[in-house]
N, C-alpha and C positions, 0 to 999 in steps of 0.2 A: 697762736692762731687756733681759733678752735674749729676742729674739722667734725663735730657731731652733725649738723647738718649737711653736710656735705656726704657723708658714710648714710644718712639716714636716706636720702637722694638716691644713690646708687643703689642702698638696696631695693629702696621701693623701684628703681625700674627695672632690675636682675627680676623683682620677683613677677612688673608687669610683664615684661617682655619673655617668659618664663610662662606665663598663665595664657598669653599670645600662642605660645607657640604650643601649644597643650590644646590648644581650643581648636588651632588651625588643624593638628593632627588629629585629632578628635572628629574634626569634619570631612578630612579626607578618610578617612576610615570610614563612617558612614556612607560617603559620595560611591565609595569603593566598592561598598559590603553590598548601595542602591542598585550599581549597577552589574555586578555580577548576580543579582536576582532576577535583575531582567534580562540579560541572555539565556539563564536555568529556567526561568518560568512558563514559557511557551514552550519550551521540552519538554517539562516537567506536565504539563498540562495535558500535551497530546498525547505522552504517556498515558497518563491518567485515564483519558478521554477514552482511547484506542487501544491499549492492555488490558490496563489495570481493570477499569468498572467493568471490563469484558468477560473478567475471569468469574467473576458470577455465575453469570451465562454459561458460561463453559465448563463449569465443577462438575454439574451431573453427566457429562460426559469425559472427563477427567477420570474421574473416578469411576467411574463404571468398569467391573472387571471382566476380564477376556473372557471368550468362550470357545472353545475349537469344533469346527462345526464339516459338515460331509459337502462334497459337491451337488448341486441340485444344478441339473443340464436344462431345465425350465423358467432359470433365472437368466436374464440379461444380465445382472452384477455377478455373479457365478462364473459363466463364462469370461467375463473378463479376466477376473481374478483368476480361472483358469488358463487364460493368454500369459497373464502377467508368468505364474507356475513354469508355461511349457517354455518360457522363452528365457528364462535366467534372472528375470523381473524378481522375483521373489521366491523363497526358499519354500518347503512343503511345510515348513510350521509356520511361519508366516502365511500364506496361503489358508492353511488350513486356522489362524486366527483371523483372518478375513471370513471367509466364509460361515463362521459362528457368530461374529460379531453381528453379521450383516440378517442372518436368520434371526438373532434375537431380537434385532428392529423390527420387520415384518412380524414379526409371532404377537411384538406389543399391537401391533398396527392391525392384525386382525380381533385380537380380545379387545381392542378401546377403541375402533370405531367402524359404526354403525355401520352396514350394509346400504341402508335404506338413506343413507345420507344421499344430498345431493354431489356430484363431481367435486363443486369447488369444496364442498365443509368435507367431502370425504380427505381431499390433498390437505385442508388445511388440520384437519386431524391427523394427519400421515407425515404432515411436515413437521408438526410442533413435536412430535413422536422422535423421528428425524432427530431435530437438536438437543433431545434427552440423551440421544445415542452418540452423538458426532458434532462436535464444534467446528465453526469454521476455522479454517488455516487454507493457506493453499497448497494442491500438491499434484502430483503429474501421476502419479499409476495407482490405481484404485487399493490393488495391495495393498502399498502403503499407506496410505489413508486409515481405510477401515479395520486394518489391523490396530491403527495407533487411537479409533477414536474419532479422529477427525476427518473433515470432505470439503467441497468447494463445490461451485457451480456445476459441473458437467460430472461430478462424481454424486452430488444431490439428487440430479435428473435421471439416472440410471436406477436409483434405489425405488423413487415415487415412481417411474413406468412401471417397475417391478410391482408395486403396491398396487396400481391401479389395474395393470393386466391380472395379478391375483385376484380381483374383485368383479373381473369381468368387466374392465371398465378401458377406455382409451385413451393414452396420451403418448405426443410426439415432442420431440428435443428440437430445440426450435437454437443454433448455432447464431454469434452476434460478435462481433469482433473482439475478441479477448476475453468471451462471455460464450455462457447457456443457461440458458429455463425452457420451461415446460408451455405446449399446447395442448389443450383438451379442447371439448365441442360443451357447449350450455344444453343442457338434455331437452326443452324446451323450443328454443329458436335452430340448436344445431350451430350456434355462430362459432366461429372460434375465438375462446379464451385464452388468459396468456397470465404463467404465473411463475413469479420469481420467487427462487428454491431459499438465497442466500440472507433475504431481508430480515431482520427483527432476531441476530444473531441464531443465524440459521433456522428460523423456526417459520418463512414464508409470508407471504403476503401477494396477491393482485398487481400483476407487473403493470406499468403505465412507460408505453415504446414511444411516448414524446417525450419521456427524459432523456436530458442529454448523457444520461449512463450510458445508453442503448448507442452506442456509434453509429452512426448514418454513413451508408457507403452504395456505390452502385453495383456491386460486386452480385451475383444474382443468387450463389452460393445461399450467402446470408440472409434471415427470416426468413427460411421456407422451412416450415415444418417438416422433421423426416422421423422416419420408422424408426423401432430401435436395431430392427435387423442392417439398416444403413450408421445408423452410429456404431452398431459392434463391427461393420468394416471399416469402420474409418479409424476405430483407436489406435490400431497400429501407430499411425501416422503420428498420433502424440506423444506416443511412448519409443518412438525408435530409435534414439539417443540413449538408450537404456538398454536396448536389447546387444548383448552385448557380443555372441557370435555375431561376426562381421560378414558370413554366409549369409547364415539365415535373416540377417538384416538386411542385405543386399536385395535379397529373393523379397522379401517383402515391397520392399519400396518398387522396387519394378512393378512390382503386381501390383501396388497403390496406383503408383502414375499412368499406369495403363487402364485400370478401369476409372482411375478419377484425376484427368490429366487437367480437368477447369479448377480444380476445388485447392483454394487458397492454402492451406491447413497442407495437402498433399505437396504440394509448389513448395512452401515454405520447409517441411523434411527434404524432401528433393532434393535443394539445392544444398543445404544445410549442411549433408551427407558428402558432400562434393569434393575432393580433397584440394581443388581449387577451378573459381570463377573464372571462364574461358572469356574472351572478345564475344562471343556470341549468348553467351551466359548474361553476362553483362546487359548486351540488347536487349532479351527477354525481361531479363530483371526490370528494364526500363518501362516495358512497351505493359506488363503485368502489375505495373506499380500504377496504371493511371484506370486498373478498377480494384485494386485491392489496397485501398489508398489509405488503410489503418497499419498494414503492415509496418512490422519494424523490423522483423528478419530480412525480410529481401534489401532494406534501405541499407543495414550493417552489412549484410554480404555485398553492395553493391559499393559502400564507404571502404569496405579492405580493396574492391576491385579497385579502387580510384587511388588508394593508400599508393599499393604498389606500382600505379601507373603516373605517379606524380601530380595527379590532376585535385591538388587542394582544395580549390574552388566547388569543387565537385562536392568534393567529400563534407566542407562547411554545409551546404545547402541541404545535403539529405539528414546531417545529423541536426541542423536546425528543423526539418519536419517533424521531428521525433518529439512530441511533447515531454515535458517533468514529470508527466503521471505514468508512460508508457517506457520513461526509459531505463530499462535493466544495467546490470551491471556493466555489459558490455559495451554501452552505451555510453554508462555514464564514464567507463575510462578511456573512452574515445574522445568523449568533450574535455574532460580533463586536461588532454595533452595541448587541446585549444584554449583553454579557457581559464586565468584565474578563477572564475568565482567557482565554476565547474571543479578545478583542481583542491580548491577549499571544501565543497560536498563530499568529495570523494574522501578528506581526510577526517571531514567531519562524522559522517558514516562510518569510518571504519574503528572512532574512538567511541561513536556510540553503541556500536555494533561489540565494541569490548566490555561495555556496560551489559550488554545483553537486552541491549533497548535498542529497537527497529524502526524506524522513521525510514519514509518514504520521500526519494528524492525531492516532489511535489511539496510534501512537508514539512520537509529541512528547510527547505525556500523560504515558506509560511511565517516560519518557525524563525527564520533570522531578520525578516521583516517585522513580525512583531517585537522582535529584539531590539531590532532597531530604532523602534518609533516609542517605544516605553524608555530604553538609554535617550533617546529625544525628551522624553518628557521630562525624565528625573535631573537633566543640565537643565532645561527650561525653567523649571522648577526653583532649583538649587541658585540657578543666575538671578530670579527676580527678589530672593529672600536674601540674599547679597544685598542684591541693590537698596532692598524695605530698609535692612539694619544698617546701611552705609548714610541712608539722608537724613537718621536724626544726627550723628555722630555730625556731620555735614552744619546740620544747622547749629547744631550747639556750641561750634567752632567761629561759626559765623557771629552769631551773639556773642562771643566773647572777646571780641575786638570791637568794644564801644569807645567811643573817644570821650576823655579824659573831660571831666565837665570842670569849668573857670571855679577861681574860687568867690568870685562875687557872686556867679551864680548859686554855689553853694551857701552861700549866705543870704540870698533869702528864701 
């Protein structure tokens, strides 16, 4: 019996079935390679987007070298930095690289621009100056900032009042919920203008208070323009988690809360300092949350007072107040302990956070939405090109079951 046909069979289907499974592999590998590009790509992108293209912008202030400079008791950013000094905030060489760093901004500011300018082209010459000197980052005590380089919002607003009271000129620090910029007056009408420090990688721009950046609240504190002799007593208040005699921190907050017992900012250290939320703590917290309604310190001080008092219900509601964009760490590992997708940020954050890439809760969000809906595409995709290459294979199977034609027919 001869088995050559039969051996020639088996191979050809060893070697189809072989080419099958080659192909099949071949396409899971790609499906694979599709969609772990689309979970990295939205990362990869707001990286991009939010670091990377930022570090541009931020070289000439990178690289700009220190300068150690004297105290000038005629400066508002002096004086701070001198708070920071007296208080354990920062060392006398630190210190003393703030206060050079901060003179060599001013010294540009008065050799490159004009006297004769008006207010706004005077600040926006003093701010573009500004982001030569300092990139944005955020940071809590002026110290450190201007020693490193970098400032933020209410650390930008200190520098430009300095610039414009050096010029003979007026501006006030206008406080906005997790925010500040700058008020001056139009030398012409007297009206008041309003100008944000942080825009256009820290180099300024013309604020506009019908964006929804500007929080709306009815708290009375907020948008009223103050002197800077009132924001240099209010700094304390943002740096007293830093001062680190537990005296002289003491003595201060009392002195906060007594001359400024309304002011949100004061409330918010106050409580903060507390070594624990009384029953009557609690109440306030309650009754001060319904005008200081961006707050997120008092809602988490108010979420541990409900932790330890059992009341769950409580505690869900105030951390659902807390939006994605406002909520800190403390925050986010309070949802955590409620929340899969929450407990998934939190690990997701702290692997990208090992990368040394910083995504904001908000963004992580973003970030796994558009992951999601791109991995959507690339199966949509991948299913219909299936289907395209399965309906000829389909019909060609079909056509080959034709019925057997008579042999008369074939005969004529």
């Amino acid at each position: 019996m001869d088995e050559g046909p039969c051996r020639t069979s088996l191979a050809c289907r060893f070697m189809v079935n072989k080419g099958l499974i080659l192909k099949r592999r071949n396409e899971v590998l790609i499906l694979g390679s599709l969609l772990i590009f689309a979970v990295i790509y939205p990362f990869a992108r707001n990286w991009y987007d939010g670091d990377y293209s930022g570090r541009k912008f931020e070289q000439p202030a990178r690289t700009r070298e220190n300068i150690s400079g004297n105290y000038d008791p005629e400066l508002l950013s002096h004086r701070l930095i001198d708070f920071d000094r007296q208080n354990g905030i920062a060392t006398a060489e630190r210190a003393a690289l703030a206060f050079g760093n901060t003179q060599a901004w001013l010294n540009d500011v008065r050799q490159h621009c004009d006297m004769n300018l008006s207010n706004q082209d005077y600040l926006t010459c003093a701010n573009q100056l500004l982001g030569l000197h300092f990139y944005y980052s955020p940071v809590q005590a002026v110290s450190d900032g201007w020693a490193g380089h970098y400032s933020d919002c209410d650390l930008n607003v200190y520098l430009l009042m300095d610039a414009m009271h050096a010029a003979g000129r007026e501006a006030e620090i206008v406080y906005a919920p997790h925010h500040a910029f700058i008020s001056y007056r139009d030398e012409i009408t007297h009206e008041p203008l309003y100008w944000e420090t942080t825009n256009k990688h820290n180099t300024g721009e013309s604020a506009d208070l019908r964006l929804s950046f500007y929080r709306k609240t009815p708290s009375h504190f907020y948008y009223i323009p103050e002197s800077a002799t009132y924001a240099e007593s209010l700094y304390p208040a943002l740096v007293i988690d830093k001062i680190t005699p537990a005296d002289r921190r003491n003595a201060l907050l009392i002195n906060l809360h007594q001359r400024y017992p309304d002011n949100p900012i004061v409330q918010d250290a106050w409580y903060e300092q507390k070594s624990a939320i009384t029953r009557e703590d609690a109440q306030m917290l309650v009754s001060l949350l319904k005008t200081d309604i961006t707050s997120v310190s008092k809602r988490l001080l108010l979420a541990g007072y409900f932790i330890n008092h059992k009341e769950e219900n409580k505690v869900q509601q105030l951390l659902k107040e807390i939006s994605d964009e406002d909520c800190n760490t403390t925050c986010l590992r309070l949802k955590s302990q409620r929340s899969v997708s929450y407990r998934f940020a939190l690990w997701g954050q702290n692997q990208l956070r090992n990368l040394n890439i910083r995504v904001s809760l908000s963004d992580f969000f973003a970030c796994i939405k558009d992951s999601l809906i791109l991995s959507a595409l690339i199966l949509l995709a991948c299913g219909i090109y299936k289907a395209y290459i399965r309906r000829p294979i389909t019909i060609c199977k079909e056509n080959m079951h034709l019925h057997p034609q008579h042999p008369d027919d074939r005969a004529d």
